[in-house]
N, C-alpha and C positions, 0 to 999 in steps of 0.2 A: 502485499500480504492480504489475505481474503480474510474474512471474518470465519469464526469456527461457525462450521451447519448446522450444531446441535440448537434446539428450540430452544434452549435451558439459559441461553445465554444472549439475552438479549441487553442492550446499550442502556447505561443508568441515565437516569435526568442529569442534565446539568444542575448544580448545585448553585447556590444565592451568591457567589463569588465568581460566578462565570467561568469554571475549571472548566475544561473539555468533558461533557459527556463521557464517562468511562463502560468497560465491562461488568466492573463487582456487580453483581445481583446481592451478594452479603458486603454491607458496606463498615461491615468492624473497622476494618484498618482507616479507611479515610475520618470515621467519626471517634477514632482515637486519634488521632496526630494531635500535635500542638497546637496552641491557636497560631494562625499565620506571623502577628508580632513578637510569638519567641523561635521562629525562624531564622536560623543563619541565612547571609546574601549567598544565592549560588551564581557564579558564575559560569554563563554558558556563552559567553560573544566566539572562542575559534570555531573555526569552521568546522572544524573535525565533530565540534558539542553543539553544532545545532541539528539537532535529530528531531523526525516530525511528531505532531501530538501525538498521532496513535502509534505505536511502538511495542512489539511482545521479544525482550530481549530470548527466551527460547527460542522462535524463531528465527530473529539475526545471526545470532551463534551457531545454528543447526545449519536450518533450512538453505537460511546465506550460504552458508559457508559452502554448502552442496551445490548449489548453483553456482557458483564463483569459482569453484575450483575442483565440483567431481565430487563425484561417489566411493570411490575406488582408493581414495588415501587416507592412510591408517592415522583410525581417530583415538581410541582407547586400549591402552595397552595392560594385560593385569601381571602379577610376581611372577607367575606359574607358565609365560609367552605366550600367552593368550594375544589375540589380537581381533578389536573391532573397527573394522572400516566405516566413515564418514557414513555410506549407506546402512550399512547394517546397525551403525548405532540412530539414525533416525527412525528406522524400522520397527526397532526397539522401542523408543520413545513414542512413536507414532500408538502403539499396542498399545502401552503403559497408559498414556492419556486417554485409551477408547475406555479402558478399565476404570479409569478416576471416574470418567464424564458417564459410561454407561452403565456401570455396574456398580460401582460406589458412590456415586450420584454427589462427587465434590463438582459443588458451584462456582462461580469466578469469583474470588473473594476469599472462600474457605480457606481456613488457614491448616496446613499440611505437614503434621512432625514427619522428619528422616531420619532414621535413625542408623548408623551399621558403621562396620569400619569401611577404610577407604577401598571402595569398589567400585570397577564399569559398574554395575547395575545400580549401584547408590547413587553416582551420577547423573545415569540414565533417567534413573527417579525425579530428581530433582530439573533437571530436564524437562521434564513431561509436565511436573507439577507446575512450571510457569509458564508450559504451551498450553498450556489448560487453563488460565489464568486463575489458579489459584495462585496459593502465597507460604512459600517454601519457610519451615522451619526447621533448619539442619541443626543437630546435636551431635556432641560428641558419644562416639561408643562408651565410652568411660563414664556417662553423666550418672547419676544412681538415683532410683525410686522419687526419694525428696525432692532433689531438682527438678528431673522431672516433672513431675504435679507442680509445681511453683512456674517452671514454662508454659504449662498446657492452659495453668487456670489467667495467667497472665495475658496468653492468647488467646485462649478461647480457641483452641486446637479442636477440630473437628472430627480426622481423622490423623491414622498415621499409618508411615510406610516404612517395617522395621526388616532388617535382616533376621533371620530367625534365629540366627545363633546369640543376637542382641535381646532375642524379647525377654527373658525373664525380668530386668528391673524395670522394664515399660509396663508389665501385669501387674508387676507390684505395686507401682505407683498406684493403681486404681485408677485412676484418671474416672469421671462417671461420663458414660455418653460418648468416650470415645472410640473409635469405629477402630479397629488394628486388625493390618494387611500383613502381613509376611512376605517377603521375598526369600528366594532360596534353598525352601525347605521341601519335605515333601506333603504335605497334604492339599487334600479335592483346592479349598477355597487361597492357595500360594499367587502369590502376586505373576509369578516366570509362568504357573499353568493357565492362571485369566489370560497374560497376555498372549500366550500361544494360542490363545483361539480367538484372538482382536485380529482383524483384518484389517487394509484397506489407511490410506493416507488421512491424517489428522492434520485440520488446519487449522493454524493456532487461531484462540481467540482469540479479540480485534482491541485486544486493552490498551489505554490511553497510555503515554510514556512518563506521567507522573502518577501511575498508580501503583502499589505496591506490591512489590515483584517477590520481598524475603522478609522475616525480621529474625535478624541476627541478634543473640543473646551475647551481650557481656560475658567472657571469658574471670571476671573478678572471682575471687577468694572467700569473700564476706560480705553480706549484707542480701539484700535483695536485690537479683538482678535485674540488670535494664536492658529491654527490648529494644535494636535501634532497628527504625524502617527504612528499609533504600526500595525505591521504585525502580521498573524497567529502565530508564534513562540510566539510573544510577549504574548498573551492572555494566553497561557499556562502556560510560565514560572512564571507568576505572582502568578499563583495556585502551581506549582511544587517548588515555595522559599517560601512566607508566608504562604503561608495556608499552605502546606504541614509541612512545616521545623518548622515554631512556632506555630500556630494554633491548629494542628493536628485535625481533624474533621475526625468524625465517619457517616460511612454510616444514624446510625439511628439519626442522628442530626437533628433538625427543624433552619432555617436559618429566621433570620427576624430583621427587625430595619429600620432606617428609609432613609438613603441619597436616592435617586431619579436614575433609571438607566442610567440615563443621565447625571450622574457625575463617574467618575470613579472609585470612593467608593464602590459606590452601584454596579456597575457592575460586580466588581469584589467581593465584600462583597455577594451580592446576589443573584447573576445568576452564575457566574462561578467558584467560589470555593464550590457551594453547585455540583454543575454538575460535577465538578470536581472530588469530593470523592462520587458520586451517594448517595446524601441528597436531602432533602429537602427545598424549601424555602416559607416562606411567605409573598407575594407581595402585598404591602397595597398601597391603593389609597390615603389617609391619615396618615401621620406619626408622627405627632407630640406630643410630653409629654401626651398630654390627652386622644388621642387617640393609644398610641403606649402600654401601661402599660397594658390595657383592653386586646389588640390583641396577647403581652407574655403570659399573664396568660391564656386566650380562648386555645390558639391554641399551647402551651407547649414548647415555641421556647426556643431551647436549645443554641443558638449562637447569639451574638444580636453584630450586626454593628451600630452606632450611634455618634452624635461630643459630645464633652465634655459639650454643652450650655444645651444637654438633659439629659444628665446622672443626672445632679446639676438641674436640673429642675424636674426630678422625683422623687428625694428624700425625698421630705413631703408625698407623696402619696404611697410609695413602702407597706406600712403598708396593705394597702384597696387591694390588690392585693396577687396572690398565683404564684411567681417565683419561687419555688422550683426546677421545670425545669432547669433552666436556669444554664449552668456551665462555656459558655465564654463567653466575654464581650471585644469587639474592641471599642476602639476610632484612631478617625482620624480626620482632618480635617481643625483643629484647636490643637495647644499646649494644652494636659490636666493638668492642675494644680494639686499640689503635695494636696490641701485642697480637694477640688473635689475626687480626688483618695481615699484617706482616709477616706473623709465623704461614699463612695459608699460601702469603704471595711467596715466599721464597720457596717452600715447598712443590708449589705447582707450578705457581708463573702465573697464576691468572688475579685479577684485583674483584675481589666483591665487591660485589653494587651494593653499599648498606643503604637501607631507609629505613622512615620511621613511618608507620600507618597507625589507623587505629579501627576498633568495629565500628565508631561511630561515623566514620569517613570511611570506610569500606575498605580502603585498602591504602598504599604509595603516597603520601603525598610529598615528603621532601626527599633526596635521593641525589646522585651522581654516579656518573658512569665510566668507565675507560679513560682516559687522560685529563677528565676533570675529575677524578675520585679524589683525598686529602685526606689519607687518612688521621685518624682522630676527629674526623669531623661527619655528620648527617651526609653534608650537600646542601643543595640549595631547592627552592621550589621547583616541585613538578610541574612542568608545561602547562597552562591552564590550573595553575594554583598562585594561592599567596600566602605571604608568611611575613609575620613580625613579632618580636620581642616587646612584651610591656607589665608593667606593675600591678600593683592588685586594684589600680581603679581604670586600668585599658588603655593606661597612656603609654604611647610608646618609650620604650628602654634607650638610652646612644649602646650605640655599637661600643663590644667591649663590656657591655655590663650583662649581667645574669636576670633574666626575668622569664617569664610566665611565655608558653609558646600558645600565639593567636595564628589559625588558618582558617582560612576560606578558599572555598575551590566550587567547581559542577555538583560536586555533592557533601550535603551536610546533617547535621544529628538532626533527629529527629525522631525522639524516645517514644514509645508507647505508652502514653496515659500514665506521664511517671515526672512529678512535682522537679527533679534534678534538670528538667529540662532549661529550667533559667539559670542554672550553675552553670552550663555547659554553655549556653549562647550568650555572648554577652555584646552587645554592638551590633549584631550583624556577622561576629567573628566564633569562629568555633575555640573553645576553651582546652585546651589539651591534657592540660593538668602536670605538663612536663615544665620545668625549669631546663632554658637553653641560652645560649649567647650567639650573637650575630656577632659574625666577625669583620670587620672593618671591608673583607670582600667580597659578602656579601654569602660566606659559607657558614650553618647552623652548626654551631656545637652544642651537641646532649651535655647537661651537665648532672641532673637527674629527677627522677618524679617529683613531682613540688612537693610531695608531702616527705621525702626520703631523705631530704636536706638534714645532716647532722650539725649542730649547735652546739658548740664546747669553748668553755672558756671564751664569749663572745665570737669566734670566728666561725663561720660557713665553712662545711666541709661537705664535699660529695662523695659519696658514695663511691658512683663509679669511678673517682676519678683514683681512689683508692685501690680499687679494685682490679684497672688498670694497672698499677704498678705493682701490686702481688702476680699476675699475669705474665709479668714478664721473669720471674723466679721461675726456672728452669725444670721444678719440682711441686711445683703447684699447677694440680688439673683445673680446678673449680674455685671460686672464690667471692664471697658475700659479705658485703659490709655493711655495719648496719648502727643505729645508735641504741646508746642504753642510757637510762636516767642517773643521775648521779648527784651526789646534795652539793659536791665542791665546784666543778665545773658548766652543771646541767645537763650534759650526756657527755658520755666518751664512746670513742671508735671502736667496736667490735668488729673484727675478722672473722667469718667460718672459712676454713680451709681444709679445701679436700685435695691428702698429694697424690702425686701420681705413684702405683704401685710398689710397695717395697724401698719408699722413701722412707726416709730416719730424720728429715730436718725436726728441729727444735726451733720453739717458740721466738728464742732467744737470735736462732741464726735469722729467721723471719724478718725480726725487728731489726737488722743490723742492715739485712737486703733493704726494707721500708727508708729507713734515715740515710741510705745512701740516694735515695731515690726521691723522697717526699720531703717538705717541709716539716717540720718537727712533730709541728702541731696536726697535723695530718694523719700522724702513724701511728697503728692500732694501738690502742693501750693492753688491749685482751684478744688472743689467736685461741678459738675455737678448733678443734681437728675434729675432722667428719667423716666419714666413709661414704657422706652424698649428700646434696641439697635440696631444700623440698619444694618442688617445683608442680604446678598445676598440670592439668592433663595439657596443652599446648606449649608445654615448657615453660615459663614465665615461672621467675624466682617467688616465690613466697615471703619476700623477706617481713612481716609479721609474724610469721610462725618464729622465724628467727629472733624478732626484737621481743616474744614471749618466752623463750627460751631461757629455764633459771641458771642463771652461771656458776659454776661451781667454784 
């Protein structure tokens, strides 16, 4: 890989810790990291994760892939059959970057909001933004004003690269001092007109492979969000453990489903493991159950990323559709239920690959595939990770017992200038914040968020495990369990249940399903009926909203 030509961008000193000389010219992100001693251990001894210092994962993704395997095969696919080829999406990207580096004078380092729904040219963007070594800050379409400003002032966002049909809550925010591009609209200064008059190949800057390539924003509900940073190494190695090691995706693969690039799911589900294995993807503006089943069958996607609330939401309809395509199937996001699983495998024939990722580890880290799947369980560690059960002082748990999920892998948390960093790292081990149990063979079971544990009458109760067995009532779509405070027990089990249409169960027949199913002490005291559950823009239940909820 050559060093970018521009003048602008010359190699930083090496720093008093002897890191590799990097690119940033604006050194924000390295002089916020952690201090080095609240560092999780990363693991990189396979051979697949020893990648050299200097490293620009845009480059590897793109540029690689073009050389390795052509020009000529379809790289981005959009709703409407659109199709860009390998070449023409670097062509693309190549513009894009002349426009960052020459016309909006983003320096290596700069940190870079993206804003839009899931599109070629969003990707494109984001793309460029890290052959250009700046430092990619993807958001969701959905985020609003307030967010917003709480992201930008957190990063110190410099500029941003918005869809136009997204800018109004990015104007609103104010942001002060920051520079906003537009894509896809019509006026002189639009990002698609800059680029149409960018000529000529862009060659990515020469950025060190521990320098910071994104920072991804906490998808949470409440509080202040936390910035987690993954450098160029990191965006690799997420494709060279899951996809690579369980996945296995073939060149001629179609990548499509529904999380938003803007959550780490999708980024890695559908921009970089398909770039990865030089695939395919298809990038929908639209994702959801009614419109995502149509876009399988159109467009023959052989790989589908999506949470478990759409797998169980597509299942009446998989009939009206032709997934014959279709051979692998990820969840993420959310715990998939052992009914779910089952309801999809009889349906279709195919086993979803469940795992559990998180933003702060970027993506996969525990997972099984094809004849090691079990269901009701995670899996076990991704290739080039590790994983243990232990207590609230780091000691490991025996198998069989429920404690606190510790991982470490090639990439680990590492917050932006944000105190929670010693909550998350503790040993060396990344903190998850999940309650799981090892099982005597060495497969993780979810049991649920550590903080989600319901406390009644002395016994531990989980959630999901509840929730699971409403799941399997023939008449219930959705289902949320959650605790509520109580003077006689300390909490009891609440149920929200949302049934499927034109359903008439009663509370009472609920509870009769539950005791055939649960141990006593398990089964809801109180069944909520919903007409939906309140779920954040990534899907992820809310259940807060829920255990705030006054009961009637």
């Amino acid at each position: 890989m050559e060093p970018n030509s521009s003048p602008n961008t010359p190699a930083a000193a090496a720093d008093a810790s002897g890191r590799v000389p990097g690119a940033h010219t604006d050194t924000f992100t390295r002089d916020h990291l952690p201090p080095p001693e609240q560092w999780p251990e990363l693991l990189l001894d396979r051979p697949e994760l020893r990648y050299p210092d200097r490293l620009n994962c845009g480059y590897e993704l793109l540029d690689r892939t073009v050389e390795e395997r052509g020009a000529d095969r379809p790289a981005l696919r959009s709703g409407d059959g659109g199709v860009w080829s390998y070449g023409e999406l670097r062509t693309t990207v190549d513009r894009i970057a002349h426009v960052l580096t020459d016309e909006l004078a983003v320096a290596p380092g700069n940190r870079v909001l993206l804003r839009g729904p899931t599109t070629p040219w969003l990707a494109a963007c984001w793309l460029a933004v890290v052959k250009a070594g700046a430092v990619a800050v993807t958001v969701l379409a959905q985020t609003r004003a307030g967010e917003l400003a709480a992201v930008c002032s957190l990063a110190r966002v410099s500029h941003a690269l918005c869809d136009a049909r997204s800018a109004g809550e990015l104007e609103r925010a104010g942001v002060q001092g920051l520079r906003i591009t537009l894509f896809g609209g019509q006026g002189p200064g639009d990002l698609t007109r800059l680029a149409d008059a960018a000529t000529g190949p862009y060659r990515a800057v020469d950025t060190a492979a521990d320098e910071v390539a994104l920072i991804a924003f906490t998808s949470g509900t409440t509080g202040r969000p936390k910035g987690c940073m993954h450098v160029h190494r990191d965006v690799l190695a997420i494709a060279d453990t899951f996809s690579r090691q369980v996945l296995r995706p073939v060149a001629d693969d179609v990548f499509g489903g529904s999380p938003p690039l803007g959550f780490t799911f999708g980024l890695g589900g559908l921009l970089v493991f398909p770039l990865r294995a030089g695939a395919s993807t298809l990038l929908l503006e639209q994702a959801g159950p009614q419109q995502l089943l149509p876009a399988l069958a159109r467009h023959r996607v052989s790989v589908l990323f999506t949470a478990p609330t759409a797998y169980r939401a597509m299942l009446p309809q998989l009939a009206d559709h032709d997934l014959s395509a279709l051979r692998r199937c990820v969840s993420a996001g959310e715990n998939l239920p052992a009914a779910t699983w089952q309801a999809w495998y009889e349906a279709t024939g195919l086993r979803v690959i469940n795992g559990i990722g998180s933003t702060e580890l970027l993506h996969i880290f525990i997972s099984a595939a094809d004849d090691d799947i079990r269901p009701g369980t995670t899996g076990v560690p991704v290739p080039g990770w590790q994983a243990r059960v232990v207590d609230e002082h780091g000691a490991p748990r025996p198998d069989g017992e429920p404690g606190l999920l510790a991982v470490r892998g090639p990439v680990g948390c590492r917050y932006l200038a944000d105190p929670r960093q010693t909550a998350y790292v503790h040993n060396g081990w990344n903190m998850t914040g999940d309650t799981f149990v090892r099982e005597p063979d060495g497969y993780f079971r979810y049991v649920a968020r550590a903080d989600d544990m319901i406390i009644s009458s002395g016994y531990n109760i989980a959630g999901p495990e509840v929730e699971d067995a409403l799941l399997r009532h023939p008449e219930v779509a959705e289902a949320a369990v959650v605790g509520r405070a109580d003077e006689l027990r300390g909490e009891i089990v609440v149920a929200h249940v949302v049934l499927r249409e034109g359903s008439q169960q009663t509370a009472d027949s609920l509870r009769a399903h539950m005791k055939a199913n649960l141990a006593p002490y398990k089964c809801p005291r109180v069944f909520v009926f919903r007409s939906s559950l309140p779920r954040t823009a990534t899907g992820k239940l809310q259940r807060f909203v829920l255990r705030e909820d006054p009961l009637e």
